[in-house]
Backbone as ProteinMPNN parsed JSONL, in Angstrom:
{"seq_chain_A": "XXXXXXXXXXXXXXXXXXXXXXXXXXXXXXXXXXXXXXXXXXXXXXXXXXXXXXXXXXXXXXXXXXXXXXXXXXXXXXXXXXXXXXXXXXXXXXXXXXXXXXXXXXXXXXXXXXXXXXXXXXXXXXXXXXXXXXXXXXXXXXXXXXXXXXXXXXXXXXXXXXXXXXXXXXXXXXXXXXXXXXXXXXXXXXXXXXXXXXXXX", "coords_chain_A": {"N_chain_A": [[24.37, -12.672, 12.812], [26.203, -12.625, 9.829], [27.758, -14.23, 7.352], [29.917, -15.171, 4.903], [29.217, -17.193, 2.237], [31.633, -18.507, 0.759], [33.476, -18.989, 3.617], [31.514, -20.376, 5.155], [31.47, -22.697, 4.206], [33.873, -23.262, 4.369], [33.719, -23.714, 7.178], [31.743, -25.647, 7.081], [33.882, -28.123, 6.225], [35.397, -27.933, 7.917], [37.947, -26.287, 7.516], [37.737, -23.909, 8.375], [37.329, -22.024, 11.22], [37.398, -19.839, 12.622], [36.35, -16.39, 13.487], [36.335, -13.236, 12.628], [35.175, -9.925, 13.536], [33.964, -6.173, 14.004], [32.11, -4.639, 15.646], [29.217, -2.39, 17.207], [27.671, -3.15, 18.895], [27.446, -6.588, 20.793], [26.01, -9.163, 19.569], [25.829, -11.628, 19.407], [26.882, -14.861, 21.847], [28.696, -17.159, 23.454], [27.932, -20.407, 22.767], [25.666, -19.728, 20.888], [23.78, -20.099, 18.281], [23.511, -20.558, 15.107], [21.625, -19.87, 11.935], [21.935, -21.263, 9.06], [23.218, -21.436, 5.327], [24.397, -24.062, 4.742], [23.85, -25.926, 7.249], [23.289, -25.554, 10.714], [25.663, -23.607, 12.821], [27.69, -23.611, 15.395], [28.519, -21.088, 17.967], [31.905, -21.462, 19.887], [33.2, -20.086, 21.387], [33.887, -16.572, 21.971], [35.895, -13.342, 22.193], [36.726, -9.98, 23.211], [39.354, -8.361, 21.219], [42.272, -6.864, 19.623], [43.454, -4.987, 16.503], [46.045, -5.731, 16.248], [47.158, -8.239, 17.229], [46.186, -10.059, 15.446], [47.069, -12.502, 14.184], [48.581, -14.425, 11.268], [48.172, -16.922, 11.064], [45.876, -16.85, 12.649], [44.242, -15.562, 10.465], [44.315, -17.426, 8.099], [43.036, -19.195, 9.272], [40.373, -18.044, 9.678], [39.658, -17.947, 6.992], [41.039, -16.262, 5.128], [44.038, -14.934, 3.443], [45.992, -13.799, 4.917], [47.032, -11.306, 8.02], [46.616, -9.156, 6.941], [44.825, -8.858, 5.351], [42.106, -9.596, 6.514], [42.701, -7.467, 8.297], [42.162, -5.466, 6.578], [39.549, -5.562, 5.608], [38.08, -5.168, 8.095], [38.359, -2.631, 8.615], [37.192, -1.187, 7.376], [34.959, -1.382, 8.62], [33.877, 1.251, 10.294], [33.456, 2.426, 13.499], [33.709, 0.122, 16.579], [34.132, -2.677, 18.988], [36.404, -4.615, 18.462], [35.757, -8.616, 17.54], [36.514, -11.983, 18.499], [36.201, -15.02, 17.451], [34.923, -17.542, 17.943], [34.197, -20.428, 16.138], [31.742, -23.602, 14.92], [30.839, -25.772, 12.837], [27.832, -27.135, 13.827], [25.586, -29.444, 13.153], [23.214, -30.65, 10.877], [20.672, -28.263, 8.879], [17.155, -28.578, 10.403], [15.792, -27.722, 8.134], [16.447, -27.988, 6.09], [15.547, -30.979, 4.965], [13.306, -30.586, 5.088], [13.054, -28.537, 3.133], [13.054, -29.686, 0.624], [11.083, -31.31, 0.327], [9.21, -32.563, -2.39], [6.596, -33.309, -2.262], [3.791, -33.236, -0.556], [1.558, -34.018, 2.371], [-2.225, -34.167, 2.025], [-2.761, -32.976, 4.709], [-0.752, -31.771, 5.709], [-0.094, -29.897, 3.392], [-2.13, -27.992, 4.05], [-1.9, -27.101, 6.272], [0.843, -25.557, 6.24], [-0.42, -23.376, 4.603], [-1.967, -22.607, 6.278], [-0.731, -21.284, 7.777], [0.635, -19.423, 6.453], [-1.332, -17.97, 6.013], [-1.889, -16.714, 8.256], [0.596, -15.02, 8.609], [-0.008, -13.773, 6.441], [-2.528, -12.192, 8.045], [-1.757, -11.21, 10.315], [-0.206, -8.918, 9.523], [0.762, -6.207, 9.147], [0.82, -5.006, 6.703], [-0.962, -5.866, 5.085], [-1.925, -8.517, 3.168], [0.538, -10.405, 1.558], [2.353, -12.618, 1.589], [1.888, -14.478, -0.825], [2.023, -12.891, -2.871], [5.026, -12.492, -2.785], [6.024, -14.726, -3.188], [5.645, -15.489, -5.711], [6.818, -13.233, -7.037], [9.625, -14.46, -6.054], [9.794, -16.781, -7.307], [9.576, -15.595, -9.716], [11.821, -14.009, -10.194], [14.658, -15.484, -9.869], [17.035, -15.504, -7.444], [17.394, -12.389, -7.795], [19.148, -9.698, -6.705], [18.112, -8.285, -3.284], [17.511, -5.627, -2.608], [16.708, -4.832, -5.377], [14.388, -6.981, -6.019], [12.717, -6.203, -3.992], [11.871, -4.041, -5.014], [10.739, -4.548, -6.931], [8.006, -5.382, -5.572], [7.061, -3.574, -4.306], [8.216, -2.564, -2.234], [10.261, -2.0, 1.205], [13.849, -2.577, 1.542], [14.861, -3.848, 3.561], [12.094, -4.983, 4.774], [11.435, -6.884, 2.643], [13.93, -8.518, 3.112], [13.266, -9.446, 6.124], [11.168, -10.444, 5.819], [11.084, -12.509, 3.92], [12.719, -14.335, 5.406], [10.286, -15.55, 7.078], [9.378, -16.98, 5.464], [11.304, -18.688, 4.775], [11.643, -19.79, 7.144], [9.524, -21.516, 7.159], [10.237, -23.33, 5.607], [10.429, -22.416, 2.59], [11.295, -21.14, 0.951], [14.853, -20.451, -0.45], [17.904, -19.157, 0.305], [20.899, -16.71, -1.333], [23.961, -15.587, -2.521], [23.409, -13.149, -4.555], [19.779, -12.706, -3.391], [17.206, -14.874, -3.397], [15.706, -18.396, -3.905], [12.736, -20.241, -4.74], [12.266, -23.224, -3.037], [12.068, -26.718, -3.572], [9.804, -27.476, -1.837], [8.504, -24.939, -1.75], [7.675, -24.298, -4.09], [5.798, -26.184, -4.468], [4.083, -25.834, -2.958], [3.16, -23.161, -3.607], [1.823, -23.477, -5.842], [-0.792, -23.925, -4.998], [-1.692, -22.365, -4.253], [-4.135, -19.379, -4.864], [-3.24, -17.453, -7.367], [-3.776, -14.836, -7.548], [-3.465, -12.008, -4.841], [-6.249, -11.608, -2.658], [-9.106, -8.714, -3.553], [-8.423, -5.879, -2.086], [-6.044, -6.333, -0.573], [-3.808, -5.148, 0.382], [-1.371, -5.069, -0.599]], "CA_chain_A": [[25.738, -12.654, 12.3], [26.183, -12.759, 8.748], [28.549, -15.375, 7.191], [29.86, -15.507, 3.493], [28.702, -18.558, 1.885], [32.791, -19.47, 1.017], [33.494, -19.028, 5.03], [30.117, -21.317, 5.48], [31.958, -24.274, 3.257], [35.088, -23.788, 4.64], [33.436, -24.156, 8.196], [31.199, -27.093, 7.253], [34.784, -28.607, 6.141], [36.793, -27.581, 9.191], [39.073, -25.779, 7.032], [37.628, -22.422, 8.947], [37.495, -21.866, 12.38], [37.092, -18.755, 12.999], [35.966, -14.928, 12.194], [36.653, -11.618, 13.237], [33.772, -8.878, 13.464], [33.977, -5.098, 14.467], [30.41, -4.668, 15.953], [29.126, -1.772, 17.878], [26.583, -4.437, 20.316], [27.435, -7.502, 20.375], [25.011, -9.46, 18.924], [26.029, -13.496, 19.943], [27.875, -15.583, 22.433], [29.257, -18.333, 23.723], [26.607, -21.03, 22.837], [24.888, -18.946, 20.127], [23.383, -21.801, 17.382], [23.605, -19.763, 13.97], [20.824, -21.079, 11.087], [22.984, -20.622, 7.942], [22.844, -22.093, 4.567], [24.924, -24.677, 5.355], [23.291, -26.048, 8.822], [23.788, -25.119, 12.048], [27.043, -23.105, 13.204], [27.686, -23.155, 16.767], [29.652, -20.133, 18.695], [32.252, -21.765, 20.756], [34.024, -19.0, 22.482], [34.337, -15.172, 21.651], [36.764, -12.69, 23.429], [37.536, -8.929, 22.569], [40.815, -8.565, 20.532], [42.832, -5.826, 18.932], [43.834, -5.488, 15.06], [47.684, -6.091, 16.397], [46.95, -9.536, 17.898], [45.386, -11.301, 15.187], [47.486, -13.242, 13.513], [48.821, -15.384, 9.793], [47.594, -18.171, 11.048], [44.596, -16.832, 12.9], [43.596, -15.178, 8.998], [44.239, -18.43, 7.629], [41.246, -20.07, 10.065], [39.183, -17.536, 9.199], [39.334, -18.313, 5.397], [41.664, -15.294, 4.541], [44.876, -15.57, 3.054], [46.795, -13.132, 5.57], [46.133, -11.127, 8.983], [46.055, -7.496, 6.588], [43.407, -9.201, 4.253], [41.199, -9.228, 7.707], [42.173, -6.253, 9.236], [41.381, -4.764, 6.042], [38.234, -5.763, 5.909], [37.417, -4.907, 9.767], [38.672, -1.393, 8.929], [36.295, -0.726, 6.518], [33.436, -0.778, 9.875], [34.263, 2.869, 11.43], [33.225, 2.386, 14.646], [32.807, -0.211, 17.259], [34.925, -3.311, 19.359], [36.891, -6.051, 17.804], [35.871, -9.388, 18.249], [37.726, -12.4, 17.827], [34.841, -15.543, 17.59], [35.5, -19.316, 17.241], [32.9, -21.435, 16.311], [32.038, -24.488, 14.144], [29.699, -26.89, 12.305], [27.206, -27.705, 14.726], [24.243, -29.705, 12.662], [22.625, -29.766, 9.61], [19.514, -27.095, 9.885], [16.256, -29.225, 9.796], [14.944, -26.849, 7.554], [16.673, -28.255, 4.873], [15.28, -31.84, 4.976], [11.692, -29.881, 5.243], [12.477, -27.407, 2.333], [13.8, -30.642, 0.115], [10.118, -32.117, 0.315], [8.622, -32.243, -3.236], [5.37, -34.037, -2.46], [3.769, -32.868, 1.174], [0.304, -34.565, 3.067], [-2.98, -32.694, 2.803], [-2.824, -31.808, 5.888], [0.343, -31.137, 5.773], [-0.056, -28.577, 2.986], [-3.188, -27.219, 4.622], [-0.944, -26.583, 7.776], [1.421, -24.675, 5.975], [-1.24, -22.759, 4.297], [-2.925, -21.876, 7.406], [0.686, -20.888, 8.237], [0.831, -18.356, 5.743], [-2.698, -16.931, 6.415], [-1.393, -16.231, 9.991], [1.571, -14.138, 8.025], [-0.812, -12.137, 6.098], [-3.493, -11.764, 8.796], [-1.306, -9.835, 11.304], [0.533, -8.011, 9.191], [0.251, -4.39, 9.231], [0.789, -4.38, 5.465], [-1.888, -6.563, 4.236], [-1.486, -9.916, 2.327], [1.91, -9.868, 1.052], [3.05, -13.846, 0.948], [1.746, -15.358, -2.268], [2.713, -12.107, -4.367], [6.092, -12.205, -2.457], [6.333, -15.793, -3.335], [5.962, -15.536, -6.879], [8.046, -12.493, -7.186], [11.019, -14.686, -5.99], [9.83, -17.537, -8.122], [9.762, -15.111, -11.139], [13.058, -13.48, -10.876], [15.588, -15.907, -9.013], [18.368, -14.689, -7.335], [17.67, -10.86, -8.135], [19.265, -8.782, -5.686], [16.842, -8.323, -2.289], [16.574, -4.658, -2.966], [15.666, -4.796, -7.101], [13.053, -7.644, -5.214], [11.717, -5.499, -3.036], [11.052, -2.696, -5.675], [8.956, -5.131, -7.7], [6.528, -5.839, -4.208], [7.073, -2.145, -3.365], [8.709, -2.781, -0.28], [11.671, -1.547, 1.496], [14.647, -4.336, 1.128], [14.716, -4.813, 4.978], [11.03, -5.113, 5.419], [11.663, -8.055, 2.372], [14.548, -9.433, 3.667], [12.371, -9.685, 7.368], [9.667, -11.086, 5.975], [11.374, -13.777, 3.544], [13.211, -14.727, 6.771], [9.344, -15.548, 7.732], [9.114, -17.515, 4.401], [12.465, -19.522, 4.769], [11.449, -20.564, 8.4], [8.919, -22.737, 6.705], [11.368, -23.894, 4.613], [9.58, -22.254, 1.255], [12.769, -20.346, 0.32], [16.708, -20.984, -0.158], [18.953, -17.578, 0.286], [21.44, -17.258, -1.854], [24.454, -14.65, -2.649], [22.193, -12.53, -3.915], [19.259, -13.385, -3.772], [16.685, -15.768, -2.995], [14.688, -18.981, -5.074], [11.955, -20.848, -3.797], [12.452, -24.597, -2.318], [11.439, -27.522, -3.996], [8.571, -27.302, -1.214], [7.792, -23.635, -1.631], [7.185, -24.504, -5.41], [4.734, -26.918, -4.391], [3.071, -25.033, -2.096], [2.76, -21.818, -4.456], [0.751, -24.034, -7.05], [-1.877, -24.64, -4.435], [-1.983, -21.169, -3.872], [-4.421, -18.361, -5.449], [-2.512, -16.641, -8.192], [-3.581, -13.406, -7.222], [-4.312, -11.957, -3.768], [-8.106, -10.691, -3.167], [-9.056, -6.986, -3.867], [-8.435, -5.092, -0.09], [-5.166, -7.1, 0.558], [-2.699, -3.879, 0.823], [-0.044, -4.934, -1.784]], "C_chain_A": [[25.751, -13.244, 10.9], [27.251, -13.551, 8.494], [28.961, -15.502, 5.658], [29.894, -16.826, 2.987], [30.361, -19.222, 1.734], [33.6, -19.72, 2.377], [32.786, -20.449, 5.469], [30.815, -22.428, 5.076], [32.87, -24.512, 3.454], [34.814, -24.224, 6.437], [32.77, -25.637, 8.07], [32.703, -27.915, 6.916], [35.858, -28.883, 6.952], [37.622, -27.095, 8.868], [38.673, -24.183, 7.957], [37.168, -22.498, 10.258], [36.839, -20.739, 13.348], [36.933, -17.186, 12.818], [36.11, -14.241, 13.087], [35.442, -10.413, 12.606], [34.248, -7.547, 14.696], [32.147, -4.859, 14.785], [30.603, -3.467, 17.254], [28.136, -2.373, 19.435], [26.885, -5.755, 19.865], [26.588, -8.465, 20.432], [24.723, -10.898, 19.044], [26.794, -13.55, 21.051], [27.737, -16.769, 22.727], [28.253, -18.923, 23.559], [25.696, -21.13, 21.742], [24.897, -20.071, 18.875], [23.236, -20.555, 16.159], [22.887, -20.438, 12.588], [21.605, -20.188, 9.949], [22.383, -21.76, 6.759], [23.07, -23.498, 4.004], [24.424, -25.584, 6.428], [23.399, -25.148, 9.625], [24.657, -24.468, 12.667], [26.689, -22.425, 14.78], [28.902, -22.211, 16.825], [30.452, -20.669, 19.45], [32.734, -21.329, 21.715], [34.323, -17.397, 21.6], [34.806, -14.268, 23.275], [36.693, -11.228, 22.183], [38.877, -9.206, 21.808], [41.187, -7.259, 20.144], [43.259, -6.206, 17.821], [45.182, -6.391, 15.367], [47.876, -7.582, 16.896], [46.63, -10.978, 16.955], [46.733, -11.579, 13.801], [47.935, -13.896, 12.06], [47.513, -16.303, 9.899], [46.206, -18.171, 11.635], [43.654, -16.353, 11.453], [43.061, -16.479, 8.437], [42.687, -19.346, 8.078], [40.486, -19.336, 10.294], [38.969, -17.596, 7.864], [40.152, -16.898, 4.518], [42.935, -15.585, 4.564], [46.536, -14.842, 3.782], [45.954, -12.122, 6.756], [45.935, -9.541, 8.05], [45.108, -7.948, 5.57], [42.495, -8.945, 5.382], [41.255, -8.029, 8.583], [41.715, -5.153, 8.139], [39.834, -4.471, 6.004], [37.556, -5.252, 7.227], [37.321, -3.261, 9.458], [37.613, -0.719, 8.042], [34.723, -0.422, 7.424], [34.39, 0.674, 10.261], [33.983, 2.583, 12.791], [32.73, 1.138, 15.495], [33.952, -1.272, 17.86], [35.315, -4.182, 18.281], [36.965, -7.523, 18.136], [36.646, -10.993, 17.622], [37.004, -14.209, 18.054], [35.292, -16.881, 16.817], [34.404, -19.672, 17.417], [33.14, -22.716, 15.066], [30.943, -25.358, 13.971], [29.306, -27.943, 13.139], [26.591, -29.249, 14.219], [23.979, -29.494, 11.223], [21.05, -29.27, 9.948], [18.588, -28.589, 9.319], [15.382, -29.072, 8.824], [15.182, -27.474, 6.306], [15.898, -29.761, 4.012], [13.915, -31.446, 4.491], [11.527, -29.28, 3.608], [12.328, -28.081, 0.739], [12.573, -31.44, -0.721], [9.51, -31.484, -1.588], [6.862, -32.49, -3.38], [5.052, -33.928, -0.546], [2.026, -33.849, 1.473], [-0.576, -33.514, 2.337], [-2.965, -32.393, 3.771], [-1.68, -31.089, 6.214], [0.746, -29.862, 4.993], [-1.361, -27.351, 3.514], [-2.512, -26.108, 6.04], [-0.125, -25.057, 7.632], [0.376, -23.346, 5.472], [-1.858, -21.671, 5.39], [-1.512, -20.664, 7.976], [0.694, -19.371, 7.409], [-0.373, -17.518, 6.084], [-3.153, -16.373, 7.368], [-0.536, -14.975, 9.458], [0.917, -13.211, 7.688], [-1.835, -11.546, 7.01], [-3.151, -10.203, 10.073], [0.001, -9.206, 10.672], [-0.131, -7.043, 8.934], [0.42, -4.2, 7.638], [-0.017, -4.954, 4.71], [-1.822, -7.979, 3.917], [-0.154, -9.48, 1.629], [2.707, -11.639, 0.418], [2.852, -14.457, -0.222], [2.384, -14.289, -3.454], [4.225, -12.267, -3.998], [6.656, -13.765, -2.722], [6.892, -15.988, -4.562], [6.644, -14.767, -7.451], [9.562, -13.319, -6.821], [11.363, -15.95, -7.246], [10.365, -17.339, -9.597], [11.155, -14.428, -11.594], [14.316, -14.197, -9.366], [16.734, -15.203, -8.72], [18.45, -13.222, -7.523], [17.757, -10.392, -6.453], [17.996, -8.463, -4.346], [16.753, -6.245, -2.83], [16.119, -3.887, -4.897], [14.405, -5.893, -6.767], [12.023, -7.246, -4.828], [10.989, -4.169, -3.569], [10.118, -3.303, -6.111], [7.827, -5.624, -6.911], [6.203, -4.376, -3.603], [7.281, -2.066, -2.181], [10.168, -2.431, -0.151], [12.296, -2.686, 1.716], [14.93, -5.201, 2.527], [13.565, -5.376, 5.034], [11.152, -6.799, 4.36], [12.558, -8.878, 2.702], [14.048, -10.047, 5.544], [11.59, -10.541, 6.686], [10.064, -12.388, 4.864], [12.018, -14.71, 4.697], [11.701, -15.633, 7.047], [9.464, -17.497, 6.604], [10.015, -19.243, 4.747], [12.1, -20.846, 5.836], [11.102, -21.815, 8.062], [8.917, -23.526, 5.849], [10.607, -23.984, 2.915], [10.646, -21.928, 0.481], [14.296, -20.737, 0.37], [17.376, -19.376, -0.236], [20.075, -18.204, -0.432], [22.48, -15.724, -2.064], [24.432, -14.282, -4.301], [21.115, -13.374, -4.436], [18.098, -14.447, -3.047], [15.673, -16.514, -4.506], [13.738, -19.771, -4.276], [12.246, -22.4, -3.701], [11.479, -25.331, -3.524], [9.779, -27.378, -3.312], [7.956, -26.456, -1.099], [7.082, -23.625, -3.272], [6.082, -25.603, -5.947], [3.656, -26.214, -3.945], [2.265, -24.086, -2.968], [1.649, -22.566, -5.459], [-0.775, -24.358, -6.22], [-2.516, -23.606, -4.163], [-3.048, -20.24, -4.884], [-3.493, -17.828, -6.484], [-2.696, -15.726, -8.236], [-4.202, -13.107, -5.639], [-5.607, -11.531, -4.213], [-7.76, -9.586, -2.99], [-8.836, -6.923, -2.265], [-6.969, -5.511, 0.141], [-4.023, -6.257, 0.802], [-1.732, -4.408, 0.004], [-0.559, -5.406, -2.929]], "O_chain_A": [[25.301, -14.384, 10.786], [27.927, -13.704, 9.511], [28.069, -16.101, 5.056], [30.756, -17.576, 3.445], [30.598, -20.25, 2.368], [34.412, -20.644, 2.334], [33.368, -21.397, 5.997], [30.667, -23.341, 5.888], [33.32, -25.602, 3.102], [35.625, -24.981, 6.971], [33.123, -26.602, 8.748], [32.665, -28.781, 7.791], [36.82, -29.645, 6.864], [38.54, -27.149, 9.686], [39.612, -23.396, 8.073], [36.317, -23.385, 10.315], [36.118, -20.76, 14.346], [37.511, -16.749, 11.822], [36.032, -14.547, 14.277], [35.054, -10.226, 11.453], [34.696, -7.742, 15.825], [31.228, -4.984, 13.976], [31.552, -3.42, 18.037], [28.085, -1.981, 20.601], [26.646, -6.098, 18.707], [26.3, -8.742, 21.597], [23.605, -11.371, 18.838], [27.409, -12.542, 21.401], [26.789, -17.46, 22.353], [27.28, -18.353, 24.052], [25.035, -22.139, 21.494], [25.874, -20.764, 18.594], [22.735, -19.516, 16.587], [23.428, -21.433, 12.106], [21.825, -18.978, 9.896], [21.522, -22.617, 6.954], [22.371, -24.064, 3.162], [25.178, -26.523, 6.172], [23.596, -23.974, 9.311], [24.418, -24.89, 13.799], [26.008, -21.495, 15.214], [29.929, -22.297, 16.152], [29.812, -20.562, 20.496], [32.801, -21.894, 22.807], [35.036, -17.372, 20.596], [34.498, -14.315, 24.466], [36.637, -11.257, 20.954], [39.383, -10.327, 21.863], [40.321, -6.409, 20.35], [43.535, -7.394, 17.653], [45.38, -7.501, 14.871], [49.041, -7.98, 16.871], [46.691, -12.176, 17.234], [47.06, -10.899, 12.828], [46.889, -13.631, 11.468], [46.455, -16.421, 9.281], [45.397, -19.065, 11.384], [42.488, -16.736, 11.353], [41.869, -16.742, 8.277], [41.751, -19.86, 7.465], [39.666, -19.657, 11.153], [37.847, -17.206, 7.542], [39.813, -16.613, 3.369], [43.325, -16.362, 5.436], [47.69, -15.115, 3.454], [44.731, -11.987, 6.721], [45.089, -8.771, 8.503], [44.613, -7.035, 4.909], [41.957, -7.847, 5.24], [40.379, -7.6, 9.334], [41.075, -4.155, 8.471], [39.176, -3.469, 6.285], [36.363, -4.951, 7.184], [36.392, -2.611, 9.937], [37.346, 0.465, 8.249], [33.782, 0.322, 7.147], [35.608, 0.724, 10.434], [35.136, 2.522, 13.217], [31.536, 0.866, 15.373], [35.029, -0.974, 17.343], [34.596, -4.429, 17.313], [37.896, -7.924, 18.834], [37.202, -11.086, 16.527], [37.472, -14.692, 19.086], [35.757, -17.157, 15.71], [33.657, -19.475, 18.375], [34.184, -22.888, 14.437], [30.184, -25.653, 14.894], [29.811, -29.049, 13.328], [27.041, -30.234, 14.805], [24.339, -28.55, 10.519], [20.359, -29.663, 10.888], [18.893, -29.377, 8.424], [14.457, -29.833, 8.538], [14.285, -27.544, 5.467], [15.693, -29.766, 2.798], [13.445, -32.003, 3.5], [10.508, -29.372, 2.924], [11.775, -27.488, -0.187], [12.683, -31.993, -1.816], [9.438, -30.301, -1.921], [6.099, -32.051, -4.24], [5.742, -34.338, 0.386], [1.489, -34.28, 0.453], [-0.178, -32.392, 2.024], [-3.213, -31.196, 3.912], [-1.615, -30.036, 6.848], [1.509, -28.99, 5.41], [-1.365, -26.136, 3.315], [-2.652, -24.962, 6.468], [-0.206, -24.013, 8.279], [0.51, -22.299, 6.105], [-2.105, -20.466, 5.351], [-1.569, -19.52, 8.428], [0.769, -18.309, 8.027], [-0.224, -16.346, 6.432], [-4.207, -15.768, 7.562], [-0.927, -13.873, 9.845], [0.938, -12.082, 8.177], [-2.079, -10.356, 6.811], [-3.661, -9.148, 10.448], [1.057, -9.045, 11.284], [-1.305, -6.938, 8.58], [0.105, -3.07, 7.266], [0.065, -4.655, 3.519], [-1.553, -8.616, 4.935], [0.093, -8.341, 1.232], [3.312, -11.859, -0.631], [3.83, -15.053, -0.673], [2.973, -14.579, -4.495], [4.908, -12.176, -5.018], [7.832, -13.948, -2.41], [8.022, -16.419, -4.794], [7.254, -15.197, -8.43], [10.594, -12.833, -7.284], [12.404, -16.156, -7.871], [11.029, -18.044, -10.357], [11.579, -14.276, -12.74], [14.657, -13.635, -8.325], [17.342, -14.457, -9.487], [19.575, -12.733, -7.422], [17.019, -10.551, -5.481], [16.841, -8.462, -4.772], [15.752, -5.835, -3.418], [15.515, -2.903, -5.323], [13.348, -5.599, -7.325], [10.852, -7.566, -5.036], [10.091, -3.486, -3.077], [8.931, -3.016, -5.954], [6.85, -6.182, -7.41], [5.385, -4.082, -2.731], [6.629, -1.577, -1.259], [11.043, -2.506, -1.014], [11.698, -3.717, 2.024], [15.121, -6.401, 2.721], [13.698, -6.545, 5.395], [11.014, -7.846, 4.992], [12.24, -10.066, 2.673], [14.589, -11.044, 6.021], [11.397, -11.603, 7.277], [9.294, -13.344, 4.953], [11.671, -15.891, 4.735], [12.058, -16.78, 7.316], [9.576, -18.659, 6.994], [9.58, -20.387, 4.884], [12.152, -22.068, 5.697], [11.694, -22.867, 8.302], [8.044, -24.247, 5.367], [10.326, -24.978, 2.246], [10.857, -22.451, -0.613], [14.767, -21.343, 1.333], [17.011, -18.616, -1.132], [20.391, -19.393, -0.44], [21.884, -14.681, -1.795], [25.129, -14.841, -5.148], [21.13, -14.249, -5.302], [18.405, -14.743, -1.893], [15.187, -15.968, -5.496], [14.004, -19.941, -3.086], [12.565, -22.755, -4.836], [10.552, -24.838, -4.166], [8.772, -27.218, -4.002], [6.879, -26.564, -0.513], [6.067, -22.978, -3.527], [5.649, -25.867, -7.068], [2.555, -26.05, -4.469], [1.041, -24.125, -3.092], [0.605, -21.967, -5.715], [-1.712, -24.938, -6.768], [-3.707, -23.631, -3.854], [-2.676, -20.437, -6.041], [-2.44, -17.914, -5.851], [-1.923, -15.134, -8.989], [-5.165, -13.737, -5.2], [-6.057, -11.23, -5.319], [-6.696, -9.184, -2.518], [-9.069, -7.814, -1.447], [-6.522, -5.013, 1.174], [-3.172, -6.757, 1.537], [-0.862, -3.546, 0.125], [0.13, -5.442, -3.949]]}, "name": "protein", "num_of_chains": 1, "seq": "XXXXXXXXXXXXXXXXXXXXXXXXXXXXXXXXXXXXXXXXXXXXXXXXXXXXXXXXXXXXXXXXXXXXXXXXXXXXXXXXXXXXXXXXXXXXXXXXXXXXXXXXXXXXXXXXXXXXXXXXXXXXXXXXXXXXXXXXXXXXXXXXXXXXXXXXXXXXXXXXXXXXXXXXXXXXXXXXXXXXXXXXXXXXXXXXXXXXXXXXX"}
């Protein structure tokens, strides 16, 4: 479940509450722990709904400034239920504490290392993390699919596989966009500056 970063700030604040999503599967529930850029965002309760139901004041605690600002928005999906999804600032992620680090162990950067050489090993496309590193290093924030042209990759297969990146708290997402972490900008210096010949990208 996707989240717009001013949603995200009005949830870590408590000023937002809650969101409305047209989805053809639904994709969370009740419970559902959400890693955002922000922390944590727990699901507290989702129900079906109809456009006619939702509310001023339910807009309002979703971060919109009326209920036809949100059903606009919904109407713009074509096809699928309407759901009607309260949740709220669980946590902050631990990732962030991790990604924060400017100065890591050796073994601790060895770890990660090995970490990454797991990434490229079973991937079906070769070695891919150190060029995909410094591609984000080199052009911050560019769009994920002008990103993914300069690695030659399709913009899901980079937005999947920075996902991979993030985990290990190398990367920060950003609208658009991604830059690398204080700790991914450590890491990268420890790194090769080019893959070896054979490595498929």
């Amino acid at each position: 479940m996707l989240i717009k970063q001013k949603h995200l700030e009005g949830i870590m604040s408590g000023n937002v509450s809650l969101a409305f999503r047209k989805w053809k599967k639904l994709s969370i529930r009740k419970g559902s722990l959400l890693q955002t850029s922000i922390g944590v965002v727990k699901i507290t309760d989702l129900a079906e709904t109809e456009l006619s139901k939702i509310t001023d004041e339910d807009a309002r605690l979703a971060g919109y400034e009326n209920a036809q600002a949100v059903t606009s928005e919904l109407e713009k999906v074509t096809n699928g239920a309407i759901y009607r999804i309260e949740l709220g600032y669980e946590s902050r992620d631990p990732r962030i504490g991790q990604r924060e680090q400017k100065e890591i162990t050796n073994e601790e950067l060895e770890a990660l290392k090995e970490r990454l050489l797991n990434l490229d090993k079973f991937s079906n496309q070769g070695k891919w993390t150190t060029k995909v590193l410094k591609a984000i290093q080199d052009n911050p924030k560019l769009p994920a699919v002008a990103l993914a042209a300069k690695v030659n990759k399709e913009k899901e297969w980079l937005k999947t596989n920075v996902r991979k990146l993030k985990n290990l708290g190398l990367t920060i997402s950003h609208e658009p966009g991604y830059t690398l972490s204080p700790l991914g900008e450590y890491v990268l210096k420890s790194l090769p500056e080019k893959p070896q010949k054979g490595s498929g990208i």
